[in-house]
C-alpha positions as CSV (number, residue, x, y, z in Angstrom):
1,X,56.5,59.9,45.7
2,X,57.5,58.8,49.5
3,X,60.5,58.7,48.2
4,X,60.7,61.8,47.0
5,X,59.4,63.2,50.2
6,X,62.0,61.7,52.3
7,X,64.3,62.9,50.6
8,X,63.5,66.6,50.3
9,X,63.3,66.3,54.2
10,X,66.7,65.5,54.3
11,X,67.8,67.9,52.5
12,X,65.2,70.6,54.6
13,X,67.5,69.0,57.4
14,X,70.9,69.2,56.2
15,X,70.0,73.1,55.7
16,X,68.9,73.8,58.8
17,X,72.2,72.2,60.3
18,X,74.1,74.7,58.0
19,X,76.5,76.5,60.2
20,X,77.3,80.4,59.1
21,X,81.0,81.4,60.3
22,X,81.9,85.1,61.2
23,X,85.6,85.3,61.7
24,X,86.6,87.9,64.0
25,X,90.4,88.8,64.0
26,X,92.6,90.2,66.9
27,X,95.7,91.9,65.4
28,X,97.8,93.1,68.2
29,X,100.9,94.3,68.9
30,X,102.5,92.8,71.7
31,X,106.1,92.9,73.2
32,X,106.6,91.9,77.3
33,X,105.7,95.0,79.4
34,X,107.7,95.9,82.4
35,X,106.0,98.3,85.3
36,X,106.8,100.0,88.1
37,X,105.0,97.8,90.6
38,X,104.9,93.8,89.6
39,X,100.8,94.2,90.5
40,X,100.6,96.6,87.1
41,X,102.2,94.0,84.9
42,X,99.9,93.1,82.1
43,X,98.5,89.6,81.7
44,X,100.0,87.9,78.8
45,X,96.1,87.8,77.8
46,X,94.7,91.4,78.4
47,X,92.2,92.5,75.8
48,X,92.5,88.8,74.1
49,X,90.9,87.7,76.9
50,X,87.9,90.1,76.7
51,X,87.3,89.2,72.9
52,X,87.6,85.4,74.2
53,X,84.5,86.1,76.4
54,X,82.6,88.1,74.4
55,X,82.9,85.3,71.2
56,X,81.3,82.4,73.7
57,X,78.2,85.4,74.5
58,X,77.6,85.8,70.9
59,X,78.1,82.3,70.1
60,X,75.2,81.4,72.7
61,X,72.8,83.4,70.5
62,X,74.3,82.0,67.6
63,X,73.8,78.5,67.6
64,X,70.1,79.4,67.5
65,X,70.6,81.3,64.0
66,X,73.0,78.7,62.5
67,X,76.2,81.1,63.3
68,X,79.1,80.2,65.0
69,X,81.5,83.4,66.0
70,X,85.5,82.7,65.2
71,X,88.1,84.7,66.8
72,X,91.4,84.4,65.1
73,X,94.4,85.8,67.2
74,X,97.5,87.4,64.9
75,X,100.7,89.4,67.0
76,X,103.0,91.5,65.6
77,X,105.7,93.5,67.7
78,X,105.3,97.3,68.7
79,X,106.8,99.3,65.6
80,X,107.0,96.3,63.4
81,X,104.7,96.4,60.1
82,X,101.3,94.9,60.8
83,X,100.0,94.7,57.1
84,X,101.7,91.6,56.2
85,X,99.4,90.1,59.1
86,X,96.6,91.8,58.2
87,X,96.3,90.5,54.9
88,X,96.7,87.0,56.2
89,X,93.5,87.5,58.8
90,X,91.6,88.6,55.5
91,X,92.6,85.9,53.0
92,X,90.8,83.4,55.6
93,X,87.7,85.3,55.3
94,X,88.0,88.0,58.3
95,X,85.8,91.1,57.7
96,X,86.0,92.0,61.6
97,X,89.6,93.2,63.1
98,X,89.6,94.3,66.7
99,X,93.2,96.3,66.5
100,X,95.2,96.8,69.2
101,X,98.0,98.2,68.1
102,X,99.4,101.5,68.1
103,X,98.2,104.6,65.8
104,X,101.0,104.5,63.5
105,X,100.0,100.5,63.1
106,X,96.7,101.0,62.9
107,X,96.2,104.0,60.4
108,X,98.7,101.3,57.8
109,X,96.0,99.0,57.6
110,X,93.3,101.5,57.7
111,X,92.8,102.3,54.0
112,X,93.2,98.8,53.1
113,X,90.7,97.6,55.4
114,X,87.9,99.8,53.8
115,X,89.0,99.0,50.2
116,X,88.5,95.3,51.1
117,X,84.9,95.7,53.0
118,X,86.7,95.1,56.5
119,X,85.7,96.9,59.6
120,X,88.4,97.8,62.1
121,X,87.4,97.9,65.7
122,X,90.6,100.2,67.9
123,X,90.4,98.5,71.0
124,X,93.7,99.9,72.4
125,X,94.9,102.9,70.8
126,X,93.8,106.2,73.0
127,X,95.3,109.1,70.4
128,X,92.5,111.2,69.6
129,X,94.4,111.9,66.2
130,X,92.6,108.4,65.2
131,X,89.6,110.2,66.0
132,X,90.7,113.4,64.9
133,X,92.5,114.4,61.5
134,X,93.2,110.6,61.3
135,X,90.0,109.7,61.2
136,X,88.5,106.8,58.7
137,X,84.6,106.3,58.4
138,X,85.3,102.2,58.2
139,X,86.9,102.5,61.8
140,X,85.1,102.6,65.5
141,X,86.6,103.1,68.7
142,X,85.6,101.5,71.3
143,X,88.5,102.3,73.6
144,X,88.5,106.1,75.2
145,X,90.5,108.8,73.8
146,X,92.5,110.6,75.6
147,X,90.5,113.4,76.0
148,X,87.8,111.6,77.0
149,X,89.7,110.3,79.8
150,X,91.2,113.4,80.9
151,X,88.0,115.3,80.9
152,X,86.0,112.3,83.6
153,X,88.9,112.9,85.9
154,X,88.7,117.3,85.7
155,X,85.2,116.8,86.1
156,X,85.4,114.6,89.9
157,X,88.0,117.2,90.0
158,X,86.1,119.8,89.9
159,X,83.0,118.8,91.3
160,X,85.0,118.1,94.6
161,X,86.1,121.8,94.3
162,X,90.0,120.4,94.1
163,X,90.7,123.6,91.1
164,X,94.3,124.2,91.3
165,X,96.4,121.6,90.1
166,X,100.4,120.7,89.3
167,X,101.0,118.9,86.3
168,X,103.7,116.7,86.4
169,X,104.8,114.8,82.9
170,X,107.1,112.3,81.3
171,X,109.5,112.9,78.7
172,X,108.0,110.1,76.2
173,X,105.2,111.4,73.3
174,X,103.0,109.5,74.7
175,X,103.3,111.2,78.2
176,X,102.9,114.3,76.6
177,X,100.1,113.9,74.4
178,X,98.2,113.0,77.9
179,X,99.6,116.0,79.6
180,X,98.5,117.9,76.4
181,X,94.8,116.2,77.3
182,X,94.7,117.3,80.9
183,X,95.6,121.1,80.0
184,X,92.7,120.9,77.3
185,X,90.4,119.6,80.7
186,X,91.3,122.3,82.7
187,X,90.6,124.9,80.2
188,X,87.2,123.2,79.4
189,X,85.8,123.0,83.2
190,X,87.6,125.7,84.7
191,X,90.6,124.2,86.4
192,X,93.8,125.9,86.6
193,X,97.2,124.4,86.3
194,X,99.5,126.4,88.3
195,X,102.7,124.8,87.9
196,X,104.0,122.3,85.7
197,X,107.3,120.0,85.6
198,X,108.7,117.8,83.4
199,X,110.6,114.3,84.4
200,X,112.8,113.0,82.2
201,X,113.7,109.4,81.3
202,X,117.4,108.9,82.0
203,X,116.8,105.1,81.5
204,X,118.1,104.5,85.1
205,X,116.7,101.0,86.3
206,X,115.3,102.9,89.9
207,X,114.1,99.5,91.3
208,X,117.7,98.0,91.4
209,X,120.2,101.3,91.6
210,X,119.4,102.0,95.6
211,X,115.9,100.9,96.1
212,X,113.4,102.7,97.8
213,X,115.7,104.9,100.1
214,X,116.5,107.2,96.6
215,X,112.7,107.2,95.4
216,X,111.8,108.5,98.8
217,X,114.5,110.9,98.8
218,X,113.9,112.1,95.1
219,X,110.1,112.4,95.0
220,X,109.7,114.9,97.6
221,X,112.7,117.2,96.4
222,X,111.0,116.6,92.5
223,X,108.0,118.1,94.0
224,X,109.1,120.4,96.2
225,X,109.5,123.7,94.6
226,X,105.5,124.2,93.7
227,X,103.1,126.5,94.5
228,X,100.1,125.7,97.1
229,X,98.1,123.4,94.7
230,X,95.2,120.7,95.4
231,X,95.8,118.0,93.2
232,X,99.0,117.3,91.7
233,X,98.0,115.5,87.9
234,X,100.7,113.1,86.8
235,X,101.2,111.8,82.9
236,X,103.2,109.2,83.1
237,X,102.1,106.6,80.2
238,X,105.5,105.3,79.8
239,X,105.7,104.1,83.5
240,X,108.6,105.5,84.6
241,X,108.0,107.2,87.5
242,X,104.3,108.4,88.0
243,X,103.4,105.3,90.5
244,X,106.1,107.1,92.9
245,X,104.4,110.0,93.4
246,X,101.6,109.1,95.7
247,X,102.9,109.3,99.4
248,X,106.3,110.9,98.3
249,X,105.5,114.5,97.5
250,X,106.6,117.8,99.4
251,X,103.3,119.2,101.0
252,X,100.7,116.0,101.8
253,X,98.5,116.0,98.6
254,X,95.9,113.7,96.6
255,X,98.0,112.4,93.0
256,X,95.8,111.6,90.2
257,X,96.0,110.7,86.3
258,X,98.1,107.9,85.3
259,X,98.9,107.1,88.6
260,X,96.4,107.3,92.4
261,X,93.5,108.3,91.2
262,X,93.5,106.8,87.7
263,X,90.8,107.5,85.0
264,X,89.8,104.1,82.8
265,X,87.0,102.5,80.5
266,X,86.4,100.0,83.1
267,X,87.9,99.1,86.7
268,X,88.3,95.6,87.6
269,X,86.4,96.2,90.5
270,X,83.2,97.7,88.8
271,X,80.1,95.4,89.8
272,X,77.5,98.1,89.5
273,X,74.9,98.0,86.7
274,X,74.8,94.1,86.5
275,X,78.6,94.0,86.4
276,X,79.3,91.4,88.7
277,X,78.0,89.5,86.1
278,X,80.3,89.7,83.6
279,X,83.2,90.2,86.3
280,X,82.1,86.4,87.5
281,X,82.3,85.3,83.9
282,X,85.1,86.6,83.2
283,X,87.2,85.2,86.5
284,X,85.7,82.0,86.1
285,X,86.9,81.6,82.1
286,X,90.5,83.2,83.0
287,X,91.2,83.7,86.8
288,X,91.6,87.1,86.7
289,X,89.1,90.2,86.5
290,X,88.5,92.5,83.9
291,X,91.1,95.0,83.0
292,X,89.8,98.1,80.3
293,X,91.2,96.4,77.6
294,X,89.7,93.7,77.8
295,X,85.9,95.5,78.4
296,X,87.2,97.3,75.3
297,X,87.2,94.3,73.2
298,X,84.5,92.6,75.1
299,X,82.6,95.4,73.1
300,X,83.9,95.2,69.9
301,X,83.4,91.4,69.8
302,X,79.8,91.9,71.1
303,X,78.6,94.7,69.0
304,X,79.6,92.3,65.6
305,X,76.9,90.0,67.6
306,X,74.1,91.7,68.1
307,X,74.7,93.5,64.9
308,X,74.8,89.7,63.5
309,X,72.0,88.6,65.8
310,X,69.4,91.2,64.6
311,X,70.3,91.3,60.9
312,X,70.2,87.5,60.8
313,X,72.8,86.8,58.7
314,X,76.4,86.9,57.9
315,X,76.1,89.9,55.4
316,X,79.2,92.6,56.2
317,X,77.0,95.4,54.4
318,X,74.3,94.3,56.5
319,X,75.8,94.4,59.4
320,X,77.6,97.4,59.0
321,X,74.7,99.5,58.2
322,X,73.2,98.6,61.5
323,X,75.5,99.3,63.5
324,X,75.9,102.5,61.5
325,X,72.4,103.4,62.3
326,X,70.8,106.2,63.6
327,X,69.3,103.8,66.8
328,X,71.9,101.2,67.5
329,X,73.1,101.1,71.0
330,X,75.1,98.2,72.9
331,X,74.8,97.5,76.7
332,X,78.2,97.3,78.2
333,X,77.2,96.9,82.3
334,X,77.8,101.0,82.5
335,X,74.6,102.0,83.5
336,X,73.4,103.5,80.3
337,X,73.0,102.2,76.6
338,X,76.4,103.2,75.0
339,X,75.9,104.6,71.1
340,X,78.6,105.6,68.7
341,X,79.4,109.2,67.6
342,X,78.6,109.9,63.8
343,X,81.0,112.0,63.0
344,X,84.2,110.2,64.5
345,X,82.8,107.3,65.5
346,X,84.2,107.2,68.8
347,X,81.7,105.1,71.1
348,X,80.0,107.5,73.9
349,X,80.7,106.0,77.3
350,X,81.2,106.8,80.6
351,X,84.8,107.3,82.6
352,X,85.6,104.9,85.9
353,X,87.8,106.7,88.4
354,X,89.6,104.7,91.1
355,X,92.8,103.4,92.2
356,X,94.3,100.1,93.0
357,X,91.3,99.0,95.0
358,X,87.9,100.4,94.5
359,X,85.7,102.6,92.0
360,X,85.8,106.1,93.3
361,X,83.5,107.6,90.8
362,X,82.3,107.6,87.4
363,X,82.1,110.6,85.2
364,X,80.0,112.5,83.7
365,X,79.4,113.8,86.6
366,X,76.3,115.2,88.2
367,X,75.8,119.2,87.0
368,X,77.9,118.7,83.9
369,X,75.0,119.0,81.0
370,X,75.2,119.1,77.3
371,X,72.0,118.9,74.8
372,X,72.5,115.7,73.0
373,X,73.8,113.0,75.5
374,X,76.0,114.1,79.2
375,X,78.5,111.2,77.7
376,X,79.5,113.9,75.1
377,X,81.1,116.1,77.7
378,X,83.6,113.6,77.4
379,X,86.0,114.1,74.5
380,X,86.0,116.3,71.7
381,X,82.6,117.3,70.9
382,X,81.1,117.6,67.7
383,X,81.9,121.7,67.1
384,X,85.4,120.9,68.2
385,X,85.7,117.8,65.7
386,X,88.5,118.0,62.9
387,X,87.5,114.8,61.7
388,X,86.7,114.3,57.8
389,X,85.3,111.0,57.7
390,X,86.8,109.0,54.2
């Protein structure tokens, strides 16, 4: 009977030393990056480095529930086909992807995430077609759209009573879709774009042809032919010549969008709302700070832990009913509880403005009200939404 006894408290032990694994994948698309201004470069690790953190958080609370948090880290190049990796992450037993890859990449694994039970986390893509006609019900965003972004820097904008504006954008889709974003803004909170001006990509290489003598000779004759305006709003995602403007133009004014004042889901020197917390992590695991990718993932990887962390267990359904659920919120060192939007699921949260140095602002602003949440004068709102979630 002792015998017995010892025995079954052996086995009592071997149980409770039972580790659960959650695999988390990181499907990227990643190619070398080259910027205006060496500062802007990305770090080989950006957004990778976010998910790193976050896994080491949830594995903390984890070791007390008998789970231990995997990240598995897959690259693909931009434009190449990211299924074939995709399936790889979910024949090891992934049921979490934070993508970052671009829309086209992203929608190709879409419908064959939800057919296998996976949840796909966009932690890069801004398009708000993802969130839009594009939509899928088994996807959440946790990086800003466009729109969203757009709409925190009109509302500074126009709080500071800066209402006539020059837009200025690239010749690359991506520039324009942006541009396309910033003339939504306006209409939405009364700004008014009185000139505009594209600049177009001759694939030039300006940093070697005559240096800084032709930028600051071409700038202020690109910009000179404008009406009186306040702000002039550059779209420059491509990064071909937007981070000239400021200093260079015509008539002395204040440059904002993709380049001066720049609108972002995080700045890396943010250390309101307890973020010097997670800054100071953050340095000390990687020596650098946090860039908006990486607070993007940070998120992503953080709401599959709590989601795991209250549900106790390992369960996908499980978890992806709570975090479907009508009072599931994640705090993300933004001064408010961040939520998800049901009908796009777009995660509400607020916009950082600032430029190279210091957080000017963050939007919503003060004045700018709405009857569910202030977040949701961000972005397309749920009367605008196209989105048909399937």
């Amino acid at each position: 009977m002792q015998e017995w006894g010892s025995a079954s408290a052996q086995q009592q032990s071997a149980a409770a030393r039972q580790v659960t694994e959650i695999r988390l994948g990181y499907l990227r698309a990643y190619g070398p990056k080259l910027a205006l201004s060496v500062l802007d470069v990305p770090p080989r690790d950006e957004g990778v480095a976010g998910a790193t953190v976050a896994v080491g958080d949830n594995n903390t609370t984890g070791k007390f529930l008998g789970q231990q948090f995997i990240l598995d880290v897959a690259e693909v190049k931009p434009g190449a086909d990211a299924v074939p990796a995709f399936d790889d992450m979910v024949s090891k037993g992934t049921r979490y992807v934070l993508a970052d890859l671009s829309a086209a990449q992203l929608l190709s694994i879409a419908d064959r995430a939800r057919n296998r039970g996976v949840l796909i986390f966009n932690i890069g893509a801004t398009d708000d077609s993802l969130r839009e006609e594009d939509c899928r019900a088994n996807v959440f965003h946790t990086a800003p759209a466009r729109t969203m972004l757009a709409d925190g820097l009109a509302q500074y904008l126009i709080w500071k009573q800066w209402r006539r504006w020059v837009l200025v954008y690239g010749s690359h889709e991506t520039d324009k879709l942006f541009a396309d974003a910033l003339r939504r803004a306006a209409t939405r909170f009364g700004g008014e774009i009185v000139a505009e001006k594209q600049f177009t990509d001759t694939g030039t290489g300006r940093q070697t042809d005559s240096g800084v003598v032709q930028i600051q000779r071409q700038m202020p004759v690109f910009t000179q032919d404008f009406p009186d305006y306040d702000v002039l709003l550059v779209a420059d995602e491509s990064e071909v010549f937007g981070t000239y403007l400021p200093y260079r133009t015509w008539i002395p004014r204040l440059v904002a969008g993709t380049a001066g004042l720049m609108p972002s889901a995080w700045h890396p020197a943010s250390e309101q709302w307890g973020g010097a917390q997670i800054q100071n992590r953050f340095a000390k695991a990687n020596g650098r700070r946090m860039l908006s990718k990486d607070m993007s993932a940070w998120m992503a990887a953080r709401i599959i832990g709590e989601a795991a962390t209250r549900t106790q267990g390992a369960d996908p359904d499980k978890i992806a009913a709570f975090i479907r659920a009508d009072d599931f919120s994640i705090a993300a060192f933004k001064g408010q509880r961040l939520t998800f939007r049901k009908w796009n699921w777009q995660l509400r949260q607020p916009i950082f403005l600032g430029d190279g140095r210091s957080v000017v602002s963050t939007s919503p602003q003060e004045g700018f009200l709405h009857q569910v949440s202030e977040l949701d004068t961000l972005g397309i709102d749920q009367p605008e939404t196209r989105c048909v979630l399937k």
